[in-house]
N, C-alpha and C positions, 0 to 999 in steps of 0.2 A: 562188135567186140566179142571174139571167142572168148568162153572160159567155161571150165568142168563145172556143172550145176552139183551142188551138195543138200541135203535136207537134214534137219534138224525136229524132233518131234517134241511141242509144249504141254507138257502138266496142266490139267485143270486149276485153279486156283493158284496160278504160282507167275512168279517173273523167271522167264531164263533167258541164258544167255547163249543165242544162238548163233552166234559169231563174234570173236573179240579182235576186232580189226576189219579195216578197207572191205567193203562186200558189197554186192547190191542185190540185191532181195528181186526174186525172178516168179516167185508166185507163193501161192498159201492154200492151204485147205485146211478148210474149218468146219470142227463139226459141234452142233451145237443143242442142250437138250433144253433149255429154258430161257433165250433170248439173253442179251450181254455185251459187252466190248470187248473187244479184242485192239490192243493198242502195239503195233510194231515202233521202234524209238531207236533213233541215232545218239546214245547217250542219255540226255535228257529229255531231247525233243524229236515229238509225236512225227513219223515222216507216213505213216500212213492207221486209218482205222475204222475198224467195219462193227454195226449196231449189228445184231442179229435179231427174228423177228424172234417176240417169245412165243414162240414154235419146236418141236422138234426138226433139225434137219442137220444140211451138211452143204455147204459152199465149195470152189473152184474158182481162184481168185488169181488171175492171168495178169501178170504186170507188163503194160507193152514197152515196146524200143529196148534201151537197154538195162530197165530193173529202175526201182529207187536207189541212190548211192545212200549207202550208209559209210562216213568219212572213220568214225573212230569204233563200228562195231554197233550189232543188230543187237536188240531186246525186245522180247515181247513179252505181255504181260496179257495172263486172261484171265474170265473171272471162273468159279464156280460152275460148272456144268458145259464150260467149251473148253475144247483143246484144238489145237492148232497145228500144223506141219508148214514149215516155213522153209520154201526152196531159196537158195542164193548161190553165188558164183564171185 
């Protein structure tokens, strides 16, 4: 399935809403200065989430086929000291 890939950029310590409706989540980069969760959510539930080490670094997080579906709208939530860039289509 073709579709225009879009990005979205998350605030350290905060929930946003990085698409309100039908999406599927096509990658993420994450950058991270003290280890953390970063939790992507279809609503309420968790559809994908990555521990980071507590380390300083930065990830490249390739979703294969065609994305996670998110049915009613993507939310990601991260903690303190990461932020996130969440690709979807």
């Amino acid at each position: 399935m073709q579709t225009d890939v879009k990005s979205t950029a998350c605030a350290n310590a905060a929930t946003t809403v990085v698409f309100n409706g039908p999406a599927r989540v096509k990658g993420l980069t994450i950058s991270y200065a003290s280890g953390g969760v970063v939790y992507l959510a279809n609503n309420t539930s968790n559809v994908f989430v990555f521990t980071a080490p507590a380390a300083v670094g930065s990830i490249n997080v390739l979703i294969p086929g065609e994305g996670i579906r998110c049915s009613t709208g993507i939310y990601a939530t991260t903690p303190a000291g990461m932020t996130a860039t969440v690709f979807y289509g």
